[in-house]
Backbone as JSON Lines, residues from 0, in Angstrom:
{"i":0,"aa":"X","n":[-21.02,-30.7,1.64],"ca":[-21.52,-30.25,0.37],"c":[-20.33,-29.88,-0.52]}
{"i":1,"aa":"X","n":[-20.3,-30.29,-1.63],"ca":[-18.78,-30.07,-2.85],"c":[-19.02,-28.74,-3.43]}
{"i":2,"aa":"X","n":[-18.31,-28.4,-3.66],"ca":[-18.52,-26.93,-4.86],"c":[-19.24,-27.29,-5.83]}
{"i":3,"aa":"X","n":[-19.61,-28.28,-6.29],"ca":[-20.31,-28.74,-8.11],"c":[-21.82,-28.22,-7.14]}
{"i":4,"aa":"X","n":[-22.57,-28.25,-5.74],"ca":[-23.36,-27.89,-5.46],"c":[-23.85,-26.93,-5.42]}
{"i":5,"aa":"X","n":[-22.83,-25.62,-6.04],"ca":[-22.75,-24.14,-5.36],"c":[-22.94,-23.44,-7.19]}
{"i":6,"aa":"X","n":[-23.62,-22.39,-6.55],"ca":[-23.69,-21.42,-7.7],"c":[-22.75,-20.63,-7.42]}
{"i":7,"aa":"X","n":[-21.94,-20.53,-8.01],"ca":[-20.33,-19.38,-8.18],"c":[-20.08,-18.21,-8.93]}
{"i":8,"aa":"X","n":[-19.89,-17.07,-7.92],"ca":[-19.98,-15.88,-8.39],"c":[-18.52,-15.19,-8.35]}
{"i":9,"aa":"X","n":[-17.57,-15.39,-9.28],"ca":[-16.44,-15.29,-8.77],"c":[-15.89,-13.36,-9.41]}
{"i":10,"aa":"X","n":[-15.41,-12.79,-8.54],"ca":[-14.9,-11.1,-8.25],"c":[-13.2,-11.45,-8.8]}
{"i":11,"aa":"X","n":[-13.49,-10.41,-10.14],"ca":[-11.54,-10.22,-10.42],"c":[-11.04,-9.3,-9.4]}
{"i":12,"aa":"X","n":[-10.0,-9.53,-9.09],"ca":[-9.28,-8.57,-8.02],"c":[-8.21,-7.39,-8.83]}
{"i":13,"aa":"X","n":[-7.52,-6.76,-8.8],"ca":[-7.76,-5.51,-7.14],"c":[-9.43,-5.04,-7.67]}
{"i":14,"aa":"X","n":[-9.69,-4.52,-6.03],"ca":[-11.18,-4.15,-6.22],"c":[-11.09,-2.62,-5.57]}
{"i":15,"aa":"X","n":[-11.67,-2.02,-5.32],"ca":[-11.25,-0.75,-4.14],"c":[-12.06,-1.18,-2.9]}
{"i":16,"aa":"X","n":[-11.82,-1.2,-1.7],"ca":[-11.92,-1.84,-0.67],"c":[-13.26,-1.85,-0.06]}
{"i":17,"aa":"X","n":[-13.49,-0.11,-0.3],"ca":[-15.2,-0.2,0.13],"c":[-16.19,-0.55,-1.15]}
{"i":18,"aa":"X","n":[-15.77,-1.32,-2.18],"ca":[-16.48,-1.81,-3.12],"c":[-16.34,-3.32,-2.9]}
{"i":19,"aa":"X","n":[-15.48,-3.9,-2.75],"ca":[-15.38,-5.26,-1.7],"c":[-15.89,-5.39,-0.73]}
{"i":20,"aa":"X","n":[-16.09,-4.79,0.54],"ca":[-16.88,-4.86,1.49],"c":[-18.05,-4.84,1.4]}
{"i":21,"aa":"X","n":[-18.5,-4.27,0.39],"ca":[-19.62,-4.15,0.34],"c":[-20.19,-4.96,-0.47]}
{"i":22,"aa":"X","n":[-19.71,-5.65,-1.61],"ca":[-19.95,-7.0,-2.5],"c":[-19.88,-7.88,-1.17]}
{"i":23,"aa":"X","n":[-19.1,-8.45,-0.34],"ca":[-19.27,-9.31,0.62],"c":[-20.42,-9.24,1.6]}
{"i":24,"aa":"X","n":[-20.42,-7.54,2.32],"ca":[-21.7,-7.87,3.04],"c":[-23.21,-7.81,2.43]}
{"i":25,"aa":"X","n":[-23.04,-7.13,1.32],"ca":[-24.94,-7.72,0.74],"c":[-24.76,-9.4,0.46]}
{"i":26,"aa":"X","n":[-23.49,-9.94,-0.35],"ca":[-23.66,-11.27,-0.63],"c":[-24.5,-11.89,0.81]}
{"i":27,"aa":"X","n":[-23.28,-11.47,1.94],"ca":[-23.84,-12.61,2.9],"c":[-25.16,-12.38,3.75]}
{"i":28,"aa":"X","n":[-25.31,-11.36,3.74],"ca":[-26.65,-10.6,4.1],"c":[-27.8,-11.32,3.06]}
{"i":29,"aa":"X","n":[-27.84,-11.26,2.11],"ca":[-28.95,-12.44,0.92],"c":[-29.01,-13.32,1.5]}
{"i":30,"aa":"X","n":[-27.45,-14.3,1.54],"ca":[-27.25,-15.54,1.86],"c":[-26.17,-16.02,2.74]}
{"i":31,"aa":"X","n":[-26.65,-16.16,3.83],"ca":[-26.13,-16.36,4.78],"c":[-25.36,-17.43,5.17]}
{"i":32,"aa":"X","n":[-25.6,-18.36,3.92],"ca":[-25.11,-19.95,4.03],"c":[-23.91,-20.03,3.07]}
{"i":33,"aa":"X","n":[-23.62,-18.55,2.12],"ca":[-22.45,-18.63,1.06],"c":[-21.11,-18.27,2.32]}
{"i":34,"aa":"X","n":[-20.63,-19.03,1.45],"ca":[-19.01,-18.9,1.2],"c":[-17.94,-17.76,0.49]}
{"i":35,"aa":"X","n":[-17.4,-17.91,1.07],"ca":[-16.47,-17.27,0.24],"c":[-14.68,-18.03,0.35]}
{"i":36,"aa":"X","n":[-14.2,-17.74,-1.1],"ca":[-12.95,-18.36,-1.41],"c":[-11.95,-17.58,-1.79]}
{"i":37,"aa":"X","n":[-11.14,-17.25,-1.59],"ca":[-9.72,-16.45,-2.36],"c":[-8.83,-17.39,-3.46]}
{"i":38,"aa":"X","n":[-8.65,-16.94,-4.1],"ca":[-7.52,-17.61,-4.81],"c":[-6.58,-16.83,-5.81]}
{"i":39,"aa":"X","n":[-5.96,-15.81,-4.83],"ca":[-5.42,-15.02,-5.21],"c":[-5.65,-13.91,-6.16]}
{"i":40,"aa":"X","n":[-5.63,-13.92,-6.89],"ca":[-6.46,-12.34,-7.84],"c":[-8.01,-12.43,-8.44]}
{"i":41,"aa":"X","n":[-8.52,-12.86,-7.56],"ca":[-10.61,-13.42,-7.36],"c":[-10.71,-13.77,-6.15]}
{"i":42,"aa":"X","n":[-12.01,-13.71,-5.92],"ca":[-12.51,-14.02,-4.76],"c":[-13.52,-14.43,-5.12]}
{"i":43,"aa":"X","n":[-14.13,-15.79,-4.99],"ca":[-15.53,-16.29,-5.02],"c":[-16.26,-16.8,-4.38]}
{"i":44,"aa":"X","n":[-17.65,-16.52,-4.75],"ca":[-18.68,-16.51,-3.52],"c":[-19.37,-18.16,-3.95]}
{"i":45,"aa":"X","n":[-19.57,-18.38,-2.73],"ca":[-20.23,-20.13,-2.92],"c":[-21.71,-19.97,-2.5]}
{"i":46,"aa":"X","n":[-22.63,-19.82,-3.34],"ca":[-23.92,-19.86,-2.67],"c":[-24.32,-21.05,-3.01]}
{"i":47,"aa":"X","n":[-25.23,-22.11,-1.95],"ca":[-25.99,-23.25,-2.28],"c":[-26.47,-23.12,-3.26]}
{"i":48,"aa":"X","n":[-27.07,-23.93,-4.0],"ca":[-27.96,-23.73,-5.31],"c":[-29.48,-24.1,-4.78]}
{"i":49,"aa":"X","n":[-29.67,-24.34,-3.5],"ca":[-30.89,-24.41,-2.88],"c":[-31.15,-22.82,-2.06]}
{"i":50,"aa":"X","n":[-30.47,-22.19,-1.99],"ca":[-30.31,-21.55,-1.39],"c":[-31.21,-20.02,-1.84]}
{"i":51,"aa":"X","n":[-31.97,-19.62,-1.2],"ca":[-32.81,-18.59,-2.06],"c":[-32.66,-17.28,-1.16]}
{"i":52,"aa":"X","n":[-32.59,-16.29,-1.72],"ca":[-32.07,-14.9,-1.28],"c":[-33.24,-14.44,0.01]}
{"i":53,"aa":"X","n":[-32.68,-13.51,1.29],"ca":[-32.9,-13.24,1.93],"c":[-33.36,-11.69,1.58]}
{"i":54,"aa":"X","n":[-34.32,-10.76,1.94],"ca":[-34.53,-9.25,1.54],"c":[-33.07,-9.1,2.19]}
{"i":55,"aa":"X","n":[-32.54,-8.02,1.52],"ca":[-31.31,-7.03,1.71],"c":[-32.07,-5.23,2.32]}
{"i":56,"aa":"X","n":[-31.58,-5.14,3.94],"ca":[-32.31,-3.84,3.89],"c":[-31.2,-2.92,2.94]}
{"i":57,"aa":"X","n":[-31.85,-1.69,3.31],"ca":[-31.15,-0.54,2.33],"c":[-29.71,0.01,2.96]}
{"i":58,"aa":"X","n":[-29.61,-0.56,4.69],"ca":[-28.56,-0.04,5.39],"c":[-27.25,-1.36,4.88]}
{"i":59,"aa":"X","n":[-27.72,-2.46,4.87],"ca":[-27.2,-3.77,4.05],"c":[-26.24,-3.19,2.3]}
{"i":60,"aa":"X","n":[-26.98,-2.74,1.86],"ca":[-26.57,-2.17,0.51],"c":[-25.81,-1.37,0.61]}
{"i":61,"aa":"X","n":[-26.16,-0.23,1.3],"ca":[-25.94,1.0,1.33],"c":[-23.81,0.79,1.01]}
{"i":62,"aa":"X","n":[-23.12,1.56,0.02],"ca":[-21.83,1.27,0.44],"c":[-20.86,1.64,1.35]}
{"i":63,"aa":"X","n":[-20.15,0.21,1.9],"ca":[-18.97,0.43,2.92],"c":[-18.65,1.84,3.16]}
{"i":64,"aa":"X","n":[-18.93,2.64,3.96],"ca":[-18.07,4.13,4.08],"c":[-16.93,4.25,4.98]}
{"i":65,"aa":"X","n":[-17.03,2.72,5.56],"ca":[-15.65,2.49,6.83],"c":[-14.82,2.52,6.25]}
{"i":66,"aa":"X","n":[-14.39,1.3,4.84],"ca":[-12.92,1.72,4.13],"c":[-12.46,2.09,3.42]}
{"i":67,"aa":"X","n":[-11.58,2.49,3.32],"ca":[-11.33,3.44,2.33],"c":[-10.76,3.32,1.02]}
{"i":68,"aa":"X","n":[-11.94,4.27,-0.21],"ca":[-11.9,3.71,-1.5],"c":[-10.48,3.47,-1.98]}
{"i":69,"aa":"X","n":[-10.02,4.42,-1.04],"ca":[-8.06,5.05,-2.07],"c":[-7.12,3.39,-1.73]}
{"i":70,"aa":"X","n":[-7.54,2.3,-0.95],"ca":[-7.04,1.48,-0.87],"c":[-7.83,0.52,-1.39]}
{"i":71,"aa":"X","n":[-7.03,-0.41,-2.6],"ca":[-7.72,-1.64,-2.93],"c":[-7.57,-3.03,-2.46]}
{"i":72,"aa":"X","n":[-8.43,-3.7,-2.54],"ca":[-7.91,-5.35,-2.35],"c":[-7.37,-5.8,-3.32]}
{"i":73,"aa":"X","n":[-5.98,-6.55,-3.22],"ca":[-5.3,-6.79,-4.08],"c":[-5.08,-8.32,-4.66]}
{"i":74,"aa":"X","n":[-5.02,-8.69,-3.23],"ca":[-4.96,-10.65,-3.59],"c":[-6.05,-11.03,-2.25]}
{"i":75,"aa":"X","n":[-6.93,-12.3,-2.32],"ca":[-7.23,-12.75,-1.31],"c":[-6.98,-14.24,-1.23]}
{"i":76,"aa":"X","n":[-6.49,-15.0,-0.96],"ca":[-5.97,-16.59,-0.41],"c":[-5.79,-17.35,1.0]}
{"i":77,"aa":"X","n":[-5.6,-18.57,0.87],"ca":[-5.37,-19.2,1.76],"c":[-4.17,-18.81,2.6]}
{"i":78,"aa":"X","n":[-3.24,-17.94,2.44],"ca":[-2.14,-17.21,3.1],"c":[-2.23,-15.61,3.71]}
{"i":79,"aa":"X","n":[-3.62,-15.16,3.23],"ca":[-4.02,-14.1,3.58],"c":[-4.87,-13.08,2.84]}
{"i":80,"aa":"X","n":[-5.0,-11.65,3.06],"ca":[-5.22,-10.85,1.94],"c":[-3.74,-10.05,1.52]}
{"i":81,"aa":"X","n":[-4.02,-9.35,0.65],"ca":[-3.15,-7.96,0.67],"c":[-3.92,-6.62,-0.03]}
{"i":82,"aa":"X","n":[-3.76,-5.86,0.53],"ca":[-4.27,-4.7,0.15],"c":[-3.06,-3.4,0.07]}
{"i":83,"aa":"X","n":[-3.56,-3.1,-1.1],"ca":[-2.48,-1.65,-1.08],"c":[-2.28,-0.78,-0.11]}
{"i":84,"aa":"X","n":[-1.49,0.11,-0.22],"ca":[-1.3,1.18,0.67],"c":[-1.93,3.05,0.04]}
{"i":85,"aa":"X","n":[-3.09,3.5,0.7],"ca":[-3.05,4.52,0.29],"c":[-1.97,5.38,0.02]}
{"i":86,"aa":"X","n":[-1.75,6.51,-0.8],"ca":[-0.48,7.21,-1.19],"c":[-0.14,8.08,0.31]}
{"i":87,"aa":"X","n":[-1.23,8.66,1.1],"ca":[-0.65,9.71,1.56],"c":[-0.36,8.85,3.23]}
{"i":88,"aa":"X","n":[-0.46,7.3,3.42],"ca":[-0.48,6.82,4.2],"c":[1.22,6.1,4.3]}
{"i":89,"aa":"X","n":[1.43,6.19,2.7],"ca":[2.96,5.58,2.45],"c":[3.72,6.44,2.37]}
{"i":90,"aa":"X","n":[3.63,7.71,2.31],"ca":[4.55,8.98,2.35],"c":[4.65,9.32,3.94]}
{"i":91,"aa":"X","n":[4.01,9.22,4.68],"ca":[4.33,9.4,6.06],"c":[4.7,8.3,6.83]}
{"i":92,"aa":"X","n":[4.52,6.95,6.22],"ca":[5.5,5.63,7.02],"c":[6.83,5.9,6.21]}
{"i":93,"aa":"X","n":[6.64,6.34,5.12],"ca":[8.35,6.54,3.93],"c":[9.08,7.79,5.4]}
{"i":94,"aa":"X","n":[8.11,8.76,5.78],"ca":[8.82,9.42,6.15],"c":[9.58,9.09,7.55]}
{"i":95,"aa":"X","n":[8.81,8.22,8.6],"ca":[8.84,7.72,9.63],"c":[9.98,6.84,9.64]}
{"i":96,"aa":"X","n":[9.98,6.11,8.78],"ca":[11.14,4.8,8.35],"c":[12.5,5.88,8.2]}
{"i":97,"aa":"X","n":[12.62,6.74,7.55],"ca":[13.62,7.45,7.38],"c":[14.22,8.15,8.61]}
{"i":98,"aa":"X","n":[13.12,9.12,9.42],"ca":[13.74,9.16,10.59],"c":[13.94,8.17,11.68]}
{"i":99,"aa":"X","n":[13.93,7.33,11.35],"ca":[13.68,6.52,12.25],"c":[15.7,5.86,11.93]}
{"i":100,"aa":"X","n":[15.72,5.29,10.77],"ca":[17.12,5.57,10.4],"c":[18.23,6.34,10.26]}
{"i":101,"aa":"X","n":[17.5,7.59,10.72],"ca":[18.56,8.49,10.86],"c":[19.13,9.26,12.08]}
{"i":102,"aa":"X","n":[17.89,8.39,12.95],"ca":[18.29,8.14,14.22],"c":[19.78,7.63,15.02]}
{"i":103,"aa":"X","n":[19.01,5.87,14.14],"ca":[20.05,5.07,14.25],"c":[20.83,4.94,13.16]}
{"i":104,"aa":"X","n":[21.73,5.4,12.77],"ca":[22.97,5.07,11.84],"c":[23.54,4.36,11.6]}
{"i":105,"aa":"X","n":[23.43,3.6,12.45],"ca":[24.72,2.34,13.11],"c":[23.4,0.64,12.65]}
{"i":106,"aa":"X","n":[22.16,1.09,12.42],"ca":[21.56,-0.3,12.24],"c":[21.73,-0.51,11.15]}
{"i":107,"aa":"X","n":[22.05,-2.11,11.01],"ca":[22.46,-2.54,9.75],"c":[21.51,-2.7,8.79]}
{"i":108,"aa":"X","n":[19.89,-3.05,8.91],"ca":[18.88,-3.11,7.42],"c":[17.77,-3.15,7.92]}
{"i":109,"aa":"X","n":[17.68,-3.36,9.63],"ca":[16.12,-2.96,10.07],"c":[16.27,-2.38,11.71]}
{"i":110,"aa":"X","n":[15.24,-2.0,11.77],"ca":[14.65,-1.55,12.9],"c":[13.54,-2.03,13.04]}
{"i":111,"aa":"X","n":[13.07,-2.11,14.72],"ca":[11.88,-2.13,15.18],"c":[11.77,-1.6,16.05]}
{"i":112,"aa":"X","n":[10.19,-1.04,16.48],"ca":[9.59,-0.28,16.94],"c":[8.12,-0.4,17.78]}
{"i":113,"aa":"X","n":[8.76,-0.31,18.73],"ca":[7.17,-0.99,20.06],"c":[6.72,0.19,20.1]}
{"i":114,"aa":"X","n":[5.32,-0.43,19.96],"ca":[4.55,0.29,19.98],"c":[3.2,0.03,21.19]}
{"i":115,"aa":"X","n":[2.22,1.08,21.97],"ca":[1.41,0.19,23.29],"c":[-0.05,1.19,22.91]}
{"i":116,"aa":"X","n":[-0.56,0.31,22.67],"ca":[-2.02,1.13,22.94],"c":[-2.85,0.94,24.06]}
{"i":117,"aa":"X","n":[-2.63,2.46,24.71],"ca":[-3.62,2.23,26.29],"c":[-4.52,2.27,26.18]}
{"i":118,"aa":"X","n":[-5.56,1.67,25.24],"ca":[-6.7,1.6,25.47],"c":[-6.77,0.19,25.37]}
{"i":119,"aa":"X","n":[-6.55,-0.59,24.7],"ca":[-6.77,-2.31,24.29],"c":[-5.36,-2.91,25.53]}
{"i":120,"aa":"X","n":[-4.38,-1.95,26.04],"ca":[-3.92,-2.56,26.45],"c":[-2.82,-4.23,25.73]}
{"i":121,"aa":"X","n":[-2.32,-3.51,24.35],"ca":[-1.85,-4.49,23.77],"c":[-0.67,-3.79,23.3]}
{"i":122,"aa":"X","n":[0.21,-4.66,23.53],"ca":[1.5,-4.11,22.43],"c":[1.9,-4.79,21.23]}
{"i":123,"aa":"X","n":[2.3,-3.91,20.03],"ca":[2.53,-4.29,18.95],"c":[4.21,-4.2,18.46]}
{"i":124,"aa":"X","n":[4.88,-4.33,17.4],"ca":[6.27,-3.92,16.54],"c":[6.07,-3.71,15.59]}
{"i":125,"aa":"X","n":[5.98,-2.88,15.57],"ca":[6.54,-2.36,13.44],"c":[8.11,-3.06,12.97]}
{"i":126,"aa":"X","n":[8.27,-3.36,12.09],"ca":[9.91,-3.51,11.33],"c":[9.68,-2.67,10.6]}
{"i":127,"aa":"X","n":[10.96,-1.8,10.22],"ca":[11.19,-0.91,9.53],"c":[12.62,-1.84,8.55]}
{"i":128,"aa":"X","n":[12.63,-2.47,7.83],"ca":[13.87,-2.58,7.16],"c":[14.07,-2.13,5.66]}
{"i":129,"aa":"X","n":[15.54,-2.0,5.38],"ca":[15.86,-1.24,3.76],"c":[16.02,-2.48,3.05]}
{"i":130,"aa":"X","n":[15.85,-2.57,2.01],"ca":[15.61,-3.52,0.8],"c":[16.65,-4.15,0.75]}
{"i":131,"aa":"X","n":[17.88,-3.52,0.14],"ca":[19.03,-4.13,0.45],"c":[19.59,-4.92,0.9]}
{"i":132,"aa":"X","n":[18.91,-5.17,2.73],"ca":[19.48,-5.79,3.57],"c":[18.52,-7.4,3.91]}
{"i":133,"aa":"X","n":[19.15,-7.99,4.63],"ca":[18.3,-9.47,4.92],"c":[17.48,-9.1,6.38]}
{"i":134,"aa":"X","n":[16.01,-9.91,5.74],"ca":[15.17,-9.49,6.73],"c":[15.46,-9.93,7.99]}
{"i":135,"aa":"X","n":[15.1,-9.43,9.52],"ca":[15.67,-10.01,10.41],"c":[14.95,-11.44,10.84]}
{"i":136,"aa":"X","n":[13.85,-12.25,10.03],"ca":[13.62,-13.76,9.85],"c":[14.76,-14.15,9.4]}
{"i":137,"aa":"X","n":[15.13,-13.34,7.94],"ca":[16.58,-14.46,7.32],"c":[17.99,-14.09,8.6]}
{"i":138,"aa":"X","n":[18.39,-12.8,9.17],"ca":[19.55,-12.9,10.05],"c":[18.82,-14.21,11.14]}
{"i":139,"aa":"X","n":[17.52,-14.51,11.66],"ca":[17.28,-15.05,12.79],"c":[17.88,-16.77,12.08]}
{"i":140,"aa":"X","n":[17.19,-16.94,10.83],"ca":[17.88,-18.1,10.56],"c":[19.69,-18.58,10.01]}
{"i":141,"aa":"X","n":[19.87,-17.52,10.01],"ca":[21.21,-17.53,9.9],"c":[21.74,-17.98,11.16]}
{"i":142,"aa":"X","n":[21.7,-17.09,11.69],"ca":[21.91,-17.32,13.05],"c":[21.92,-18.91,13.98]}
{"i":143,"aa":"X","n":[20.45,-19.17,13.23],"ca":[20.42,-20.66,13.99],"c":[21.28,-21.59,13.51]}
{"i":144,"aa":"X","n":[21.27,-21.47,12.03],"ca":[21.96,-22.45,11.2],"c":[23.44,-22.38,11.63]}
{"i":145,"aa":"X","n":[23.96,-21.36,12.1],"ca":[25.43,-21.3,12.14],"c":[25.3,-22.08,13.75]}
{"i":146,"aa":"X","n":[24.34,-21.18,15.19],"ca":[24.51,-22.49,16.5],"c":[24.25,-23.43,16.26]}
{"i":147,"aa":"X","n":[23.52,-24.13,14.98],"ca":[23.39,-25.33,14.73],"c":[24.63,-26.21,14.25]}
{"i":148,"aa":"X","n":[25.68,-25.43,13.33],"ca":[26.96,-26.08,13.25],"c":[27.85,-26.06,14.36]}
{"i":149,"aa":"X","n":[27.92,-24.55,15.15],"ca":[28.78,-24.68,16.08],"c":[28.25,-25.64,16.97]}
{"i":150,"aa":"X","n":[26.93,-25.74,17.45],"ca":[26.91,-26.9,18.74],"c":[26.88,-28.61,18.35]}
{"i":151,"aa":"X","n":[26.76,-28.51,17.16],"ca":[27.31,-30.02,16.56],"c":[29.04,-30.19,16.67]}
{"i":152,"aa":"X","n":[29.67,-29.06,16.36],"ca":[31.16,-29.3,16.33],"c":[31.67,-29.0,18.05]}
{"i":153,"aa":"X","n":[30.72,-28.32,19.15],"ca":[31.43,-28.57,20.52],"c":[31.01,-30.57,20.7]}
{"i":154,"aa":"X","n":[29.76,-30.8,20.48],"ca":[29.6,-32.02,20.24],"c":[30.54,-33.29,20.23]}
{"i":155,"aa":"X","n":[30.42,-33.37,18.82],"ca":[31.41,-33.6,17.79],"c":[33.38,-33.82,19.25]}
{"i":156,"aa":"X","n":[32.89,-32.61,19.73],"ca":[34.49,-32.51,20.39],"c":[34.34,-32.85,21.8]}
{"i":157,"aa":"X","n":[33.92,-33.06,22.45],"ca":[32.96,-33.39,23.97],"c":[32.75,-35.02,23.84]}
{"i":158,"aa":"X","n":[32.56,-35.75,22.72],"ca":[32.53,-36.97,22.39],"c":[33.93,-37.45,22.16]}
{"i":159,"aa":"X","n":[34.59,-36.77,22.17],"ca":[36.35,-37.69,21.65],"c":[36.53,-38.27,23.19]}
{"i":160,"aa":"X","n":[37.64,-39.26,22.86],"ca":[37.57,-39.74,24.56],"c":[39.36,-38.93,24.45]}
């Protein structure tokens, strides 16, 4: 089915999060057969145009109270979402990141930090890095790019007769 088939209800973004959640779950709760699309600062809903609304109970409506208003949705796309950071949630990672550097003195622009939750039994990493510095993706490709010259030039020298 093409989009020219769809009735399109398209959401400007940032939204506040439990006002998004909750535009998504009555949408799909009506209609169970819509879509949804990101494209970066909107999000739009694809309902069939055959498609005729389902009753919405009142627990359906009722709004999101899981997330939280103080954070909005900011972009949604084919690369992901992003959502802000509540204030009092970024003043205590601001503060964490700091001790965490003042720990280590000696690291050059990031840190990381394992982390294990015994209940899921999963481990995670935080990066902590300062602006300034290159993320440790760009040192990892540095890195390669340079064994990539040096093992062309042992090469390079292993081939002479």
């Amino acid at each position: 089915m093409s989009t020219d088939d769809m009735t399109k209800i398209q959401v400007s973004l940032p939204l506040p999060m439990d006002v998004a959640g909750t535009v998504m779950r009555v949408i799909g709760a009506a209609y169970p057969t819509a879509l949804i699309e990101g494209n970066g600062r909107s999000m739009t809903f694809l309902i069939p145009e055959k498609a005729r609304p389902r009753k919405v109970s009142k627990a359906k409506a009722k709004p999101d109270e899981i997330l939280d208003p103080a954070t909005d949705l900011l972009e949604l796309g084919p690369q992901g979402i992003s959502i802000s950071t509540p204030e009092h949630l970024a003043a205590a990672s601001l503060e964490i990141m700091q001790a965490s550097f003042d720990q280590f003195p000696d690291a050059k622009n990031y840190l990381e930090q394992r982390c294990y939750d015994h209940k899921t039994h999963k481990a995670y990493v935080m990066t902590f890095q300062r602006v300034e510095g290159q993320t440790a993706h760009e040192l990892r490709q540095e890195a390669e790019r340079k064994l990539a010259i040096a093992e062309a030039r042992i090469a390079e020298l292993e081939a002479r007769p």
